[in-house]
C-alpha positions in Angstrom: 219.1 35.4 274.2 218.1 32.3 275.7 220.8 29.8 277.2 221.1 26.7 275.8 220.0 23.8 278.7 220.4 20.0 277.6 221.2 18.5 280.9 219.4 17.5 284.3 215.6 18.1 282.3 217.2 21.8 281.3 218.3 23.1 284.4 221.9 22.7 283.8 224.2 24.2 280.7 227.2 22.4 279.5 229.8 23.8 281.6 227.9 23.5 284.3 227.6 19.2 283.9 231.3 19.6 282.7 231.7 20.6 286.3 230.0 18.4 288.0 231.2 15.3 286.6 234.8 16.6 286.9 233.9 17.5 290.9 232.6 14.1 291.0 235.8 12.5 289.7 237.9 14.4 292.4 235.7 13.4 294.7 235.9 9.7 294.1 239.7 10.0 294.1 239.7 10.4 298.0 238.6 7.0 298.2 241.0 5.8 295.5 243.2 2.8 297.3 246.7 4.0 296.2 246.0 7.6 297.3 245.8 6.1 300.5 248.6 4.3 300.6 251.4 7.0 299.3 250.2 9.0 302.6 250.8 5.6 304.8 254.6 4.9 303.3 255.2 8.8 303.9 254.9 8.3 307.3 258.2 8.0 309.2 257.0 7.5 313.0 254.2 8.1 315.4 252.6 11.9 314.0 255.3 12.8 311.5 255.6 12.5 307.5 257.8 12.9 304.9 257.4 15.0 302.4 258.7 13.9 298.5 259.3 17.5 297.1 261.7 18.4 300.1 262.3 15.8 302.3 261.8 17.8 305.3 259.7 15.5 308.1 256.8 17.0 310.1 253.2 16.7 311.2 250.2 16.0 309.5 248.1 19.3 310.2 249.9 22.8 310.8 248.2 25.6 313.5 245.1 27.3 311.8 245.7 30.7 310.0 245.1 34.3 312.4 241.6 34.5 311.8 240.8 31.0 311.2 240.0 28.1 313.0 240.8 25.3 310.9 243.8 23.6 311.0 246.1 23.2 307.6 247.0 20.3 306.2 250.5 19.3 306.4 250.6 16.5 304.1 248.6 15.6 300.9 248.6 12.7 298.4 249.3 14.6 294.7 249.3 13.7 291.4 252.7 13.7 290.3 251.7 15.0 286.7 248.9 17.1 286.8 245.6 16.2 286.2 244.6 19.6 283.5 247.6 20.2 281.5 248.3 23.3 279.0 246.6 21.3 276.7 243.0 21.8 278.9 240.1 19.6 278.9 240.7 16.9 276.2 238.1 13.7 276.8 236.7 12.4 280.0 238.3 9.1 279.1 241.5 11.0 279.5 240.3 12.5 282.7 239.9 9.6 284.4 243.2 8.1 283.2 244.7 10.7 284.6 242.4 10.7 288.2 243.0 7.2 289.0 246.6 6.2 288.8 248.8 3.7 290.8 250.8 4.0 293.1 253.6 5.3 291.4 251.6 8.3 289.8 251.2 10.1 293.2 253.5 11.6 296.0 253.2 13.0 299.4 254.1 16.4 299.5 253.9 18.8 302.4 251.4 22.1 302.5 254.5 24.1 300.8 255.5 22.0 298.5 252.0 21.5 297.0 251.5 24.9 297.2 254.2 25.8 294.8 253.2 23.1 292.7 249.5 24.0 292.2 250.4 28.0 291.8 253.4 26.7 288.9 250.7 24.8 287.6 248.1 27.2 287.7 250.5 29.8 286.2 251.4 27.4 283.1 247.7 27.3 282.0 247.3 30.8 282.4 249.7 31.6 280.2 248.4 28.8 277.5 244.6 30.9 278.3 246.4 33.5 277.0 247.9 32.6 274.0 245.1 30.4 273.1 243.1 34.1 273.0 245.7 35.8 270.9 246.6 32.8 268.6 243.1 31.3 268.5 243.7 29.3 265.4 247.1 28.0 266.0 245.8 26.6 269.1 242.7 24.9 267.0 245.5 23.0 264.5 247.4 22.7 268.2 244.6 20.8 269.8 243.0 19.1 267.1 247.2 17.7 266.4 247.0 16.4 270.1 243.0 14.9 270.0 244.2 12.8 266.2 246.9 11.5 268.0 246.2 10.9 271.4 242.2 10.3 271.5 241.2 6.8 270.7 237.7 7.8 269.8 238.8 10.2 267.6 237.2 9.7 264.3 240.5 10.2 262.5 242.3 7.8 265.4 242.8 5.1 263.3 244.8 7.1 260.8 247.2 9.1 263.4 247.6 7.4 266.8 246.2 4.2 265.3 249.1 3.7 263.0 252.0 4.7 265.3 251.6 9.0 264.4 253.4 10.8 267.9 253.9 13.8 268.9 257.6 15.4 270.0 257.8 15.7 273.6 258.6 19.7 272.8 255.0 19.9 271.1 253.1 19.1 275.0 253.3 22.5 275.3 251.6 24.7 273.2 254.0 27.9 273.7 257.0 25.5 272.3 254.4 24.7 269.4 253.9 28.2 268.7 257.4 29.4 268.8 258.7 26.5 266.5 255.9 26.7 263.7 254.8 31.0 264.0 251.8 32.5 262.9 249.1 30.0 260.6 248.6 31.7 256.7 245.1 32.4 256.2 243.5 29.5 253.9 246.5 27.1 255.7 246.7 24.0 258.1 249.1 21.8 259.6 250.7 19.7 257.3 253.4 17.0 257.8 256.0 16.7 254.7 256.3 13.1 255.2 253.7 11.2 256.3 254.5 8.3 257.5 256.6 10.5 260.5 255.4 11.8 263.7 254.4 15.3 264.5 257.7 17.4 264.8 259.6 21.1 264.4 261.5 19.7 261.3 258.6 17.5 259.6 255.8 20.0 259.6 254.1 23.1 257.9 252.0 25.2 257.2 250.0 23.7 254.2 247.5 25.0 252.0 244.6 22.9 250.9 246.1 21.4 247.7 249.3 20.9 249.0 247.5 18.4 251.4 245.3 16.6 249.2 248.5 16.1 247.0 250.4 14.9 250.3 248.0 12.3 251.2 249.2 8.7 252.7 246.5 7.4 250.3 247.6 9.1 246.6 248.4 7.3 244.1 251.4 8.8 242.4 252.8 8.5 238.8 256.2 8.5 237.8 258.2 9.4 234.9 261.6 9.8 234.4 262.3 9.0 238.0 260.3 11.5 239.4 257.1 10.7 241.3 254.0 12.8 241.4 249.8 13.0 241.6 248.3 13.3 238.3 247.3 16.7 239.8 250.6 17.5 240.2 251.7 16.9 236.4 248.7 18.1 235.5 249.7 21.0 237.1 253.3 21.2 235.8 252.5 20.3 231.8 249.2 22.1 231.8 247.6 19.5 230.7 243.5 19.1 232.4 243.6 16.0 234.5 240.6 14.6 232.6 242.9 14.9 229.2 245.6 12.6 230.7 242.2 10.4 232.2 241.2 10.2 228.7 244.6 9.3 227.6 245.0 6.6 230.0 241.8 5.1 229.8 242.0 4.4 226.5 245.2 2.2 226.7 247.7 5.0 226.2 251.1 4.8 228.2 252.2 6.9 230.8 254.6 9.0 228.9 252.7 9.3 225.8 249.9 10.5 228.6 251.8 13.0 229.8 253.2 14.4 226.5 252.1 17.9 226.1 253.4 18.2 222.3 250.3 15.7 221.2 247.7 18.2 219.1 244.7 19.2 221.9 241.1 19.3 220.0 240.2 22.5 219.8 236.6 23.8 219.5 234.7 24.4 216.3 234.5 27.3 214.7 231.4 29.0 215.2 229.5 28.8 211.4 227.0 31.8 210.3 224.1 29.6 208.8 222.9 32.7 207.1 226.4 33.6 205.8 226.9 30.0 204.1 223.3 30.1 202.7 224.0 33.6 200.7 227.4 32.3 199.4 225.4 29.0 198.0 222.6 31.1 196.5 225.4 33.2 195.2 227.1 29.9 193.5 230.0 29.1 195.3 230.6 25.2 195.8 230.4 23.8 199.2 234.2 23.0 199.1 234.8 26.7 198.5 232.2 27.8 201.3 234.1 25.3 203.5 237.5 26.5 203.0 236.8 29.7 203.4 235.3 29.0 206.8 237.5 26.4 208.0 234.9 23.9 208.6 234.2 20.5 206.7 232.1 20.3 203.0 229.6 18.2 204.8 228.3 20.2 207.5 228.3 23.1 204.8 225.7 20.6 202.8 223.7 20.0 206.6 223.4 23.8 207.0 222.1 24.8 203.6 219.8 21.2 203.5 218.6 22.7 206.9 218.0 26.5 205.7 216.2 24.8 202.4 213.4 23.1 204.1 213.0 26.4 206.8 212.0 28.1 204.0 209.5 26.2 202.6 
């Protein structure tokens, strides 16, 4: 099977430019002017630093590792929030928000310190890799939830994050969104019950398709009696087709007479024997008799034996 090559004149795959841009980025971060300048206020005197996580003061590098040559880094300029969440890659644009910060986005932090923080760190988004295998399509509604809301070139932006739609700081993680909404249905999708809220334990569901549509921020609902639903909805509820109470409405009729199931439907015709009706007039039963008998009008008894008349000739 061959691999799919768009980039660098087909030489590179996807997650191979996805790399390199995001290697880039890092990159360009060493040269980023507040990076520098957390490492200069951690410095307390002539060869020692402070570190932020534990406020112990020491040098810059540490003795190499037995084996090694190299001498460790003592202190390092870190993102205070990390740069790849749970919530994995979302949008460069995001990426780079995250990359290049101000001042008051990084910290100094010694060799053990940032240690610990990059293995906790590590350790969180293995155990989202995880779940995300075993609840593939809870993660989907998860992450597709997070990219309405939080991704301005979102398609569907304007509709979520546009208009003021958040996210509960519980939902960041995607374990906390698991435990508080379970397992998806099949044939389901995340559904908020009001929609003018935010994305939250207590305002969402799991919907199926016609719940949504009938829990749209654009319906227009029709009440009666003080109760308001979609004209699917009472269509629903009365049993009435929607293109019945269409019909009604259209031609002038109000809502309530609309809606009133007692009104006589038009039911179909009944289906006439042409042969049948042509032996009972040869016979010499009238057409009102012939008519009665069948259920149907006098008229169209005349039509049919008008039509059979000139087939025989």
């Amino acid at each position: 099977m061959a691999v799919n090559k768009p980039y660098n004149n087909g030489q590179w795959t996807q997650a191979r430019f996805k790399g390199f841009i995001v290697s880039q980025l890092r990159s360009a971060t060493t040269r980023w002017g507040p990076k520098q300048k957390v490492i200069q206020n951690a410095r307390v005197s002539r060869g020692l630093y402070k570190c932020e996580g534990c406020g112990k003061v020491g040098p810059p590098t540490l003795p190499p590792e037995k084996g090694k040559s190299r001498r460790i880094k003592n202190i390092v300029a870190d993102h205070k929030h990390p740069i790849v969440t749970s919530a994995g890659f979302v949008s460069y644009d995001e990426w780079i928000d995250r990359c290049f910060v101000e001042l008051d986005g990084f910290q100094a932090l010694c060799h053990k310190c940032h240690t610990e923080k990059s293995l906790g760190e590590n350790a969180g988004r293995a155990t989202t890799k995880t779940l995300k295998q075993e609840n593939e399509r809870e993660y989907n509604s998860w992450k597709s939830m997070r990219a309405r809301c939080t991704h301005s070139h979102h398609h569907a932006y304007h509709r979520y994050g546009g208009r003021g739609i958040e996210i509960c700081p519980e939902w960041e993680e995607f374990s906390e969104f698991l435990k508080d909404m379970g397992g998806r249905p099949l044939l389901h999708t995340l559904d908020r019950v009001d929609v003018n809220l935010g994305y939250s334990k207590g305002n969402c569901r799991w919907a199926t398709h016609r719940e949504q549509a009938n829990n749209r921020s654009d319906n227009t609902l029709i009440e009666v009696g003080g109760v308001s639903k979609t004209l699917s909805q009472w269509s629903t509820d009365l049993g009435i087709p929607t293109s019945t109470i269409c019909g009604r409405l259209s031609r002038g009729d109000s809502v309530e007479k609309a809606l009133d199931k007692s009104r006589a439907r038009r039911t179909k015709p009944p289906t006439l024997d042409y042969e049948e009706i042509y032996r009972g007039h040869l016979s010499g039963l009238s057409n009102e008799v012939i008519a009665a008998n069948l259920g149907c009008h006098k008229d169209t008894v005349r039509k049919i034996i008008a039509t059979k008349r000139r087939s025989k000739l």
